[in-house]
C-alpha positions as CSV (number, residue, x, y, z in Angstrom):
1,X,-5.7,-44.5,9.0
2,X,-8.4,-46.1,11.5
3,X,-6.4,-43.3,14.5
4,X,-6.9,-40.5,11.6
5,X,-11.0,-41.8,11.2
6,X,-11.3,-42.4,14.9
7,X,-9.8,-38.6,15.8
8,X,-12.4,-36.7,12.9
9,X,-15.2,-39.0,13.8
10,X,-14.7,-37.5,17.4
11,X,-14.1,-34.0,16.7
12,X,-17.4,-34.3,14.6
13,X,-19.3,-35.5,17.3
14,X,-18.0,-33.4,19.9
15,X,-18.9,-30.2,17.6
16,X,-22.0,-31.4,17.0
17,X,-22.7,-31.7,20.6
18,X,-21.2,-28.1,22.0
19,X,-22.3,-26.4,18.6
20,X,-23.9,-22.8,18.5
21,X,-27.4,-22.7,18.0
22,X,-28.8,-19.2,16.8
23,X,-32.3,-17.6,16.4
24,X,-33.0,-14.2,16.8
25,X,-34.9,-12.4,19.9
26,X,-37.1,-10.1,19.2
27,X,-40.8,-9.2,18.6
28,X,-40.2,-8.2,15.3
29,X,-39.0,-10.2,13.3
30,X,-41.4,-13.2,13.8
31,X,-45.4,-13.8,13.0
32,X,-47.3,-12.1,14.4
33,X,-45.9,-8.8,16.0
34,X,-47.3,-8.7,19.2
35,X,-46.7,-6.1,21.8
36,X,-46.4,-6.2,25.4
37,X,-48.5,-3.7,27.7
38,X,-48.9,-3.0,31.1
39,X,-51.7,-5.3,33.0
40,X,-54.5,-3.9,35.3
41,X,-52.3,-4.9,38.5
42,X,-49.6,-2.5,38.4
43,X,-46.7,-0.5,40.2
44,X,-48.6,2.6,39.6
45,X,-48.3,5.3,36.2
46,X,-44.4,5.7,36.8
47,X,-44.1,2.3,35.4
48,X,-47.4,3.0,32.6
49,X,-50.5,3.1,33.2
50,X,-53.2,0.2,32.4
51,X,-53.3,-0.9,29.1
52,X,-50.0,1.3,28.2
53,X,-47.4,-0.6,25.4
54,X,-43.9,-1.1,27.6
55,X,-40.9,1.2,26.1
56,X,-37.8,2.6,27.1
57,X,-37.3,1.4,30.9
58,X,-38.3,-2.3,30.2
59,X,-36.2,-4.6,29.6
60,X,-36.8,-8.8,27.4
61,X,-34.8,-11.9,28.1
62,X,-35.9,-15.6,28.1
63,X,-35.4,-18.8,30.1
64,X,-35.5,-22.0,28.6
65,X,-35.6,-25.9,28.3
66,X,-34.7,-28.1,25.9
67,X,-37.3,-29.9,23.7
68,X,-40.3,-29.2,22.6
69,X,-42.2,-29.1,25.8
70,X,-46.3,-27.4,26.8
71,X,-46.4,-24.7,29.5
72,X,-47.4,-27.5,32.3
73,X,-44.2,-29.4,31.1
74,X,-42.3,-25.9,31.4
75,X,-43.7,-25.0,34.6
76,X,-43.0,-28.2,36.0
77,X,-39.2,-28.2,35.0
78,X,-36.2,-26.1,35.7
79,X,-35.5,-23.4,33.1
80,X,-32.2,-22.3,32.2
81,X,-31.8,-18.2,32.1
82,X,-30.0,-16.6,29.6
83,X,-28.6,-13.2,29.6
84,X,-29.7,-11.8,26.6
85,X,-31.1,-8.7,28.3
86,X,-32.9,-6.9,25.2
87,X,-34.1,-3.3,24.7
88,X,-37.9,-2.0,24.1
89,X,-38.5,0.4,21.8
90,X,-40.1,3.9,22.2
91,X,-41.6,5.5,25.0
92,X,-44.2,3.7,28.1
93,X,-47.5,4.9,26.9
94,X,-51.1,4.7,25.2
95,X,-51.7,5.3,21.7
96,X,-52.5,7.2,19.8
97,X,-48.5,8.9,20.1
98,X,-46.9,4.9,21.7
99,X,-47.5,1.7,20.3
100,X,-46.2,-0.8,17.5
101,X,-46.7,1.3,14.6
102,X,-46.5,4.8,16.3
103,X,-42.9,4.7,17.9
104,X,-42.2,0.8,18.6
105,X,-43.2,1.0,22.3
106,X,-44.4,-2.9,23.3
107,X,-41.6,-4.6,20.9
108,X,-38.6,-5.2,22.0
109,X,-35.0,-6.5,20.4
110,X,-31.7,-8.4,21.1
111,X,-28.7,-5.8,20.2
112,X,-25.9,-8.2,21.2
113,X,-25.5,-10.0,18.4
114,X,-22.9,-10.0,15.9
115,X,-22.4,-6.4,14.3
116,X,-25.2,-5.5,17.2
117,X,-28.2,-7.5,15.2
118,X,-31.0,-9.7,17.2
119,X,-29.1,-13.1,17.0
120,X,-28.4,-15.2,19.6
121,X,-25.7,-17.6,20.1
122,X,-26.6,-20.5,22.5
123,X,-22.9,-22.0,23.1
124,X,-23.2,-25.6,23.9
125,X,-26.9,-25.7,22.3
126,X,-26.2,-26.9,19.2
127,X,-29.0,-26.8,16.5
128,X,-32.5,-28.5,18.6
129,X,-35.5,-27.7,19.7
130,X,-35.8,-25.6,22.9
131,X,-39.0,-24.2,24.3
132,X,-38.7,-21.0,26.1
133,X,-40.5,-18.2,27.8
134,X,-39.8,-14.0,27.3
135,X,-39.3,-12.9,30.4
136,X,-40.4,-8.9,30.9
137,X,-39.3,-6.7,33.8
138,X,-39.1,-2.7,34.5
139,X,-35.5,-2.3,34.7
140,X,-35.9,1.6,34.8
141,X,-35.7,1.4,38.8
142,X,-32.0,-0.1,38.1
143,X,-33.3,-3.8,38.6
144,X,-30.8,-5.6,35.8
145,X,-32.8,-9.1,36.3
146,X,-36.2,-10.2,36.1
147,X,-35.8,-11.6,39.8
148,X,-34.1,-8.7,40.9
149,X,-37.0,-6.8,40.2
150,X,-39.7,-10.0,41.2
151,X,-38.0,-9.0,44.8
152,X,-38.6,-5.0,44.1
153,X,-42.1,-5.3,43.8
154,X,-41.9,-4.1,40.1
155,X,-43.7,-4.6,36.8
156,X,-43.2,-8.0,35.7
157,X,-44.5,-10.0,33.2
158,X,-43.7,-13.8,31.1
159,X,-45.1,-14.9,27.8
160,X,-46.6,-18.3,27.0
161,X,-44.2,-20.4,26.3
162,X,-42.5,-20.4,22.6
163,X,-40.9,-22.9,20.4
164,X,-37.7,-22.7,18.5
165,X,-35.2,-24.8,16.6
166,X,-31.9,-23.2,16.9
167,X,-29.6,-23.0,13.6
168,X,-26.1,-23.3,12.7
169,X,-25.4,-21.7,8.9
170,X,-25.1,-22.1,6.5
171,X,-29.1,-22.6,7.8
172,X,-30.9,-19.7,8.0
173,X,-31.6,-18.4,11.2
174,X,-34.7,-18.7,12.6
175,X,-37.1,-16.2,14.3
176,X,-39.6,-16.5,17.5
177,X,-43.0,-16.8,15.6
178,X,-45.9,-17.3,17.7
179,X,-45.7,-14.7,20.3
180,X,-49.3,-13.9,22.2
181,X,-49.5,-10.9,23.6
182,X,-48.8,-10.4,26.9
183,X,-49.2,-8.2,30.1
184,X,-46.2,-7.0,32.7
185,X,-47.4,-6.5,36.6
186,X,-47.2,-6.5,39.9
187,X,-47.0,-10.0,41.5
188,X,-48.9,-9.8,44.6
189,X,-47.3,-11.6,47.9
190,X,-48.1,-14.8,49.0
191,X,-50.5,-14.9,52.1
């Protein structure tokens, strides 16, 4: 009997430790809806022009840490990336024809969850608190990482950093709330 406690007490405890947190990544399903748009210091209007809501040829993933940590602590640490390479939708453009409520341009979503919905599964992040940051890129140059196209001299852009507390059901999934709005750019070279 004690060999039989022993062996579920372990198995508990070792599930509980590589579980599968969840939340889903997008900028829609959270409070507010905020939209990213292309900053003042840009790769030029084949990647939008200033002030233009990001679309189709962008692409949203996230690094993050565990805990709930503030953007010095973040800055400060070494995040984790995730490949959870995300979608915007609509076209690059100004409104009145792009934006949030005109074709979807500056939101993004997640399509690799299960049955292709916005959740993420975290393996061996079982339900905590992590804090991340979105990381934006132009991807429609073929860059397929946010470094990758740091090095390419591309649009780039990273939110503020976000809290979360990842879920296994039956809790319900939680979503990013408390995305600021945020700008994608060039980053100029160190002198």
């Amino acid at each position: 009997m004690k060999k039989t406690l022993l062996l579920l007490t372990s198995l508990v405890a070792t599930a509980t430790v590589y579980g599968q947190g969840t939340f889903f990544f997008d900028s829609i399903s959270g409070s507010p809806t905020s939209a990213v748009t292309v900053g003042a210091a840009n790769a030029g209007a084949g990647e939008g022009v200033t002030g233009a809501f990001t679309g189709a040829g962008y692409t949203a993933s996230f690094v993050y840490e565990l805990g709930t940590l503030n953007q010095a602590q973040f800055n400060s640490g070494t995040p984790i990336v995730f490949s959870a390479n995300s979608a915007f939708f609509g076209a690059t453009g100004t409104a009145p024809s792009h934006g949030p409520t005109q074709d979807g341009a500056g939101l993004f979503a997640y399509a690799g969850g299960p049955g292709g919905n916005s959740v993420v599964t975290m393996a061996g992040v079982g339900p905590q608190a992590i804090t991340l940051e979105i990381a934006v890129w132009y991807s429609g140059g073929g860059a397929t990482s946010y470094a990758q196209a740091l090095g390419a001299g591309v649009n780039v852009g990273e939110s503020s950093v976000i809290h979360v507390t990842t879920a296994t059901s039956p809790t319900p999934t939680p979503v990013l709330n408390g995305i600021a709005p945020f700008t994608v750019g060039t980053v100029p070279e160190p002198t």
